[in-house]
N, C-alpha and C positions, 0 to 999 in steps of 0.2 A: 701367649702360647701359640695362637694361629699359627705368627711370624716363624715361629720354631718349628712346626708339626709341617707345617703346608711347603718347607722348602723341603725338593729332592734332591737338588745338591748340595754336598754337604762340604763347609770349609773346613779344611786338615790343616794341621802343623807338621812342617817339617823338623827337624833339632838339628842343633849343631854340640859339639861337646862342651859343658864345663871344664874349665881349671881345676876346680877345687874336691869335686866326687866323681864327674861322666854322669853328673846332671846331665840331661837333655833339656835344652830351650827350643822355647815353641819360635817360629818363625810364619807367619803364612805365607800359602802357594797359593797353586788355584784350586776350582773347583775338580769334585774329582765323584763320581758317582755312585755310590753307597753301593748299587745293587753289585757293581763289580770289582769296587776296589778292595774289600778285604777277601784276600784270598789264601795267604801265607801269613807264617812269623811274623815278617817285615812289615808288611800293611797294618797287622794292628797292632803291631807298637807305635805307629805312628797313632795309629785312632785313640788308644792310649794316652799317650803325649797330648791330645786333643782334648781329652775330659780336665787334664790339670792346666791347659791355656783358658777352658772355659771357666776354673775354679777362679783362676789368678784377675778375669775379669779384663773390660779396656780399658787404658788410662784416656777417658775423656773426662773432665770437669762441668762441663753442661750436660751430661745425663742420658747422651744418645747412644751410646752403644751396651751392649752387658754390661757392668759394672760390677756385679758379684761382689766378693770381698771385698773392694775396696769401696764401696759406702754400706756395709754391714754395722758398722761402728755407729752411726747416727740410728739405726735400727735398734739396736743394744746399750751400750754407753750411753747412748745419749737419753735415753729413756731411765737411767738409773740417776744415783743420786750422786755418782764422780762426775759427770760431765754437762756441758752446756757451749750455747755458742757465746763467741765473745761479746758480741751485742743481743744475748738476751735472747729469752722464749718470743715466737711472734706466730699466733696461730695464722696469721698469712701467706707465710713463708713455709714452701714445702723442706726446707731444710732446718727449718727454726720450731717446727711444729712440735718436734716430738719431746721436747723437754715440758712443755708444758702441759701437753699429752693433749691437744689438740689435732690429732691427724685425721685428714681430711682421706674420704674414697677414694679420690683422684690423686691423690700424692705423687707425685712422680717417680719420688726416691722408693717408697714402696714399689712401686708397679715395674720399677725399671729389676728391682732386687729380686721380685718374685721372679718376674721374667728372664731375669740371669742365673737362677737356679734351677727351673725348670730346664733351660737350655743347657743346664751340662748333667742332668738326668738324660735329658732325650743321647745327651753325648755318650753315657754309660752306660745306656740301653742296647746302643747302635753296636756297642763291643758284644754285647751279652749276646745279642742279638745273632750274632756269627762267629760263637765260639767254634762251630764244630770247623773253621778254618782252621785251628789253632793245632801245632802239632801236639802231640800227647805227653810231651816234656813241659810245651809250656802254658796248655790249656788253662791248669790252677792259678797262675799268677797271674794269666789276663784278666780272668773271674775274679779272683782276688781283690785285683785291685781298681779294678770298675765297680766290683761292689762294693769295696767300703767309701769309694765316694759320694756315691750313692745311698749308701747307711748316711754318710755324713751332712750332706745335703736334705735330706728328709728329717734327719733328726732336729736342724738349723729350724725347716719351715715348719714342723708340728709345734715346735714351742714359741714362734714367733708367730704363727695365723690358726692354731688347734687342727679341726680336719680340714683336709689339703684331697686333690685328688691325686692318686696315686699309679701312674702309670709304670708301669714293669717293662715294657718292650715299646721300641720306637711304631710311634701312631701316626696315624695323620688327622687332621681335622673331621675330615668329610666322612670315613670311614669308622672312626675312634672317640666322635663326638661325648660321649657317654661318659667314656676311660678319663679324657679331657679335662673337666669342669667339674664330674659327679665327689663331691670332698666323703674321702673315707675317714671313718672313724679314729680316732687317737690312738685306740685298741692296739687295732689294726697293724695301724701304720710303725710301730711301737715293734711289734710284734716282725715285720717285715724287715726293720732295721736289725733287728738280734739276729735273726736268719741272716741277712748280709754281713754281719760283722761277723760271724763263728764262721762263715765261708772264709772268709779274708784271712781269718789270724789262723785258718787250718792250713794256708795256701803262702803264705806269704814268711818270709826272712826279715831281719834287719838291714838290709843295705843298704835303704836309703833315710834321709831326714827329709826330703822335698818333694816325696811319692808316700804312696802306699807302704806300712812294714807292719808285723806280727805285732807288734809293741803299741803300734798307733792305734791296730784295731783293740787289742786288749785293753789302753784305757778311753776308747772313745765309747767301747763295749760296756766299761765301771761308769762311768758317767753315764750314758743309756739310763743303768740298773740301779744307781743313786738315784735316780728323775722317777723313775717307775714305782723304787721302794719307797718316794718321798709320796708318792700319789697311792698309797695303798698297799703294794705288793712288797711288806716289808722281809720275806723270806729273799729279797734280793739283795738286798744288805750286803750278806754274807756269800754272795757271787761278786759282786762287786770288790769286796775284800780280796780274794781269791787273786785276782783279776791283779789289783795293787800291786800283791804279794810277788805274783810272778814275776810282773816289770822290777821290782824293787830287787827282788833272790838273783835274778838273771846277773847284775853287775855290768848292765852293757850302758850306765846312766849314771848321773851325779849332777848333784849341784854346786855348781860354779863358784870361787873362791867370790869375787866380785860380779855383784847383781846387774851392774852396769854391762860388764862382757856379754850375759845373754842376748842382748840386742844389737852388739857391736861386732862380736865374732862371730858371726851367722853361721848355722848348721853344728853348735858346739855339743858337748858330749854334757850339756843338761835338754837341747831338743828334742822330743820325738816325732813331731812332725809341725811341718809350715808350709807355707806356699810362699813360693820362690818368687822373685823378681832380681829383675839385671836391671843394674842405672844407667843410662843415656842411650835408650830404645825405647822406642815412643809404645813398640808392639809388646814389649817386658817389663817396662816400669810398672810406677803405682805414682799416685801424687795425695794420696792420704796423707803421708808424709805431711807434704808442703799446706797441704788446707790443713791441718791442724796447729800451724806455726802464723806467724803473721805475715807470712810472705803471700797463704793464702787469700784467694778471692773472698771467702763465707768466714773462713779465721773458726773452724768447727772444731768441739771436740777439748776445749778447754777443761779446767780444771774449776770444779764448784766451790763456793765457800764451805759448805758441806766435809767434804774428804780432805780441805786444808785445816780445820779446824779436827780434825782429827789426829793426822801429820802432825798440828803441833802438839797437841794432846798426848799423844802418845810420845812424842820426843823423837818422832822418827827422822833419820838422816839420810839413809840411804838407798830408802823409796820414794821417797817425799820427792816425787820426778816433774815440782812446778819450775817455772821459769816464770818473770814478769815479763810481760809485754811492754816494748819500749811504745807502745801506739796510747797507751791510756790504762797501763796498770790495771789490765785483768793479767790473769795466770794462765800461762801457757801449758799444758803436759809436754815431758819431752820423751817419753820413754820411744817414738819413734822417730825423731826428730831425723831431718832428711840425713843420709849420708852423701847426697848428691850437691853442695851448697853453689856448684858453679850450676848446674841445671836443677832445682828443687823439682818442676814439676814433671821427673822423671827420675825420681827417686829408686833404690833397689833393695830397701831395707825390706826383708822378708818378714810375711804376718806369720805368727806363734798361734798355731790351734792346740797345739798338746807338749808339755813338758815336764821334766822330772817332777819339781814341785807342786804341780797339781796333783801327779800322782800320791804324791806323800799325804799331799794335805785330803786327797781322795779317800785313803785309807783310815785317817784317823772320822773320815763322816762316815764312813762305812763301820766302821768301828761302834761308835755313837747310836749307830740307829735308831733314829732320831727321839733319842732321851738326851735330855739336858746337861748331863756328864758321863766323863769317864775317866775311871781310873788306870787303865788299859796301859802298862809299862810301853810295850811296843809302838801304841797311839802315840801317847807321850812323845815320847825319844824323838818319831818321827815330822809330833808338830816343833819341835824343839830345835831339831835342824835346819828347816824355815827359819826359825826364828833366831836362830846364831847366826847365820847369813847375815841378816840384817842389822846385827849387833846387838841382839837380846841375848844376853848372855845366863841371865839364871834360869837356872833348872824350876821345869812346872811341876808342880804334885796332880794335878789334875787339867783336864781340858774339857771347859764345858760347849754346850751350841754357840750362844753367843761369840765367847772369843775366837772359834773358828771361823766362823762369819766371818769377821772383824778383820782376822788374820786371811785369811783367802782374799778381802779388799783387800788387804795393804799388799800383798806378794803377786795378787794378777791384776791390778788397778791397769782399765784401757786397753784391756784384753778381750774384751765384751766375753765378760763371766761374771760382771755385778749384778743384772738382771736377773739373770738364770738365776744365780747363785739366794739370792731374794727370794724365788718363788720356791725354788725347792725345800728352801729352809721354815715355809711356809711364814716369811717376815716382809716379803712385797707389799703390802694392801696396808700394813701400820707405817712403814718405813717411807714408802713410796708418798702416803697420803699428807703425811707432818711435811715431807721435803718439797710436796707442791703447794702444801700452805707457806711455806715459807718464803717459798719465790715465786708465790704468782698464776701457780700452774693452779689447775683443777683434774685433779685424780679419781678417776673409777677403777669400782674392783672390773669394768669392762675393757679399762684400759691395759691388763695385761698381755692383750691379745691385740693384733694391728690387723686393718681392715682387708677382706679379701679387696684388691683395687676391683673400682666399678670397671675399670676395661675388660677384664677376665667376664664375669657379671654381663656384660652386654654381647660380649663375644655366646657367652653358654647359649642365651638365647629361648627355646623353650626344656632347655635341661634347667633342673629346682640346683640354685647355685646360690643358698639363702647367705645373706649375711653375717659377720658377724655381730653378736649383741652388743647394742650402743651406739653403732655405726648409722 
């Protein structure tokens, strides 16, 4: 965070149009000077544009630049019990570490991750920070949508590091020491994201899939209040419903004849939101992609014995998204597999944070609140169209916890929502412990949580910037 706090100038994106909506794509320019350059309209849409270049991360494969989303996946996935690398748990290895829940302070994939999220808070601060440029037409949607990245970004590191610090307005080191490093409560920080997301869906439309919309923050808002209600605050339940019901009534959504198309026709009418990438531009790709194939260097991100023996179990066909590795017959996942094959490591397949059927499947856990069944015709119906998608064709009489578990694996598998999905259902610490016995790993109830990296820790300095337990 120094790195971020302590620079005055700030790198912008300029855009060029999409083909396909009047996306804007980030491009970088040069530097340009914060105190002067938002002044109009025009200047912070571009600043704008700058919080979702910092979301979409660098495509570097050695670890030097932001990386953001694109190694979030080893963060999440990889800590659950769908994923692993193709050679195995290796606590020496900062990219092998976390399947066996061996991560080290120093991690680098940690430190680089924490560090590329903080740097696109500091980006969405920098907006917030100089709304009153904003003319009176478009004040709300700058706010809008700098705060729900902002919600969505904080909401990422409270479940991945507990309390985090929590800076509201662009800081500096020297000055904001305190702001910096002092980790706020979960409460809190919980509590700051709800205020962000109600600004957003008061302020925001549907127009886009690869921005900010009303729909994105309504169900990033139910997941929020499914996480909160699973932690205690079960009168949230039935906000969270709410929440479903709207995206659901609205009819601006559906789910896709062929489960294959959501990852092939990008921006389709089951997304509600992603983060964009263009293939054969080194500054817009991703290469996630290709490291999870065997083209990759690390070859991350495979597919467990675990979730195939479930695949067959279940008789599933067309989720069941392995492929064999022609290197030595492990399992490859393909649900992102590059669209780029003459340049793999500058892939443009866009990452999926929010779409139709999590919403659905959102509604029937909202529904549940969290008792073991329900008879709920509406729950029903709606776990059921997931489920004919896939080719489960008979009608449920019931939906208990477990098989929406089960069901949410098999429908977001490689989405990094098995984790989460684990803890809220309060099944992490049984699930998680059998699946490190099984392979090797050694699981604590401490490993839920990933360590504040010691860099941040050595940066605070004489600010208390305790650990987390286990670490």
């Amino acid at each position: 965070m120094k790195a971020i706090y302590s620079k005055i100038l700030i790198i912008f994106s300029i855009v060029v149009a999409s083909s396909c909506d009047d996306y804007l794509e980030p491009e970088p320019i040069s530097f340009i000077s914060q105190e002067f350059y938002f002044a109009n309209d025009d200047q912070l849409d571009v600043g704008i544009l700058n919080i979702y270049d910092g979301l979409q991360g660098d495509n570097d494969q050695q670890i030097i630049g932001f990386r953001s989303t694109q190694i979030e996946y080893m963060l999440i996935e990889m800590r659950s019990d769908n994923a692993r690398a193709r050679g195995g748990g290796d606590a020496t290895s900062d990219f092998q570490q976390f399947e066996v829940y061996e991560v080290d302070t120093r991690n680098t994939v940690v430190q680089n991750y924490y560090e590329s999220m903080y740097n696109v808070i500091s980006r969405a601060n920098l907006i917030l920070d100089n709304l009153t440029s904003a003319t009176d037409e478009r004040r709300g949607g700058f706010e809008g949508e700098a705060k729900f990245v902002r919600a969505y970004v904080y909401f990422q590191l409270v479940r991945l590091f507990g309390p985090v610090p929590m800076p509201l307005r662009v800081i500096s080191p020297d000055d904001d020491a305190e702001i910096a490093f002092t980790r706020v409560s979960t409460d809190i920080i919980y509590n700051q994201i709800v205020d962000d997301l109600k600004i957003a869906l008061e302020n925001l439309d549907n127009t886009f899939k690869t921005r900010a919309s009303k729909a994105a923050a309504q169900a990033l808002l139910a997941k929020v209040y499914l996480t909160m209600a699973a932690d205690g605050q079960t009168a949230l339940y039935e906000e969270a419903r709410l929440l479903c019901d709207e995206i659901i009534m609205s009819g601006e959504y559906e789910l896709l004849d062929n489960y294959e198309d959501i990852y092939i026709n990008e921006r389709n009418d089951e997304i509600i939101f992603a983060i964009d990438y263009i293939e054969n531009n080194q500054l817009t790709s991703q290469n996630f992609s290709w490291e999870t194939s065997d083209l990759g260097d690390r070859r991350l991100n495979y597919t467990t014995e675990n979730i195939r023996l479930v695949w067959t179990g279940r008789e599933e066909t067309v989720r069941d998204v392995r492929l064999a590795s022609v290197i030595d017959g492990q399992f490859m996942n393909t649900k992102y597999s590059t669209n780029n094959l003459s340049g793999p490591l500058q892939s443009g397949n866009d990452w999926i944070v929010l779409r139709y059927a999590d919403v659905l499947l959102m509604y029937v856990e909202a529904v549940l609140a969290g008792s073991d069944v329900t008879n709920n015709a509406t729950a029903i119906s709606y776990y059921d169209q997931v489920r004919n998608r896939a080719g489960f064709l008979e009608a449920s009489l019931s939906v208990t916890k477990d098989a929406l578990l089960e069901e949410r694996r098999m429908e977001l598998s490689f989405e990094n929502q098995r984790l989460f999905d684990l803890i809220r259902f309060n099944e992490a610490i049984n699930i998680l412990s059998a699946h490190a016995e099984a392979t090797g790993g050694s699981f604590q109830n401490t490993d839920l949580l990933l360590p504040i990296p010691q860099n941040e820790r050595n940066l605070a300095r004489d600010i208390d910037m305790p650990q987390n337990p286990g670490y």
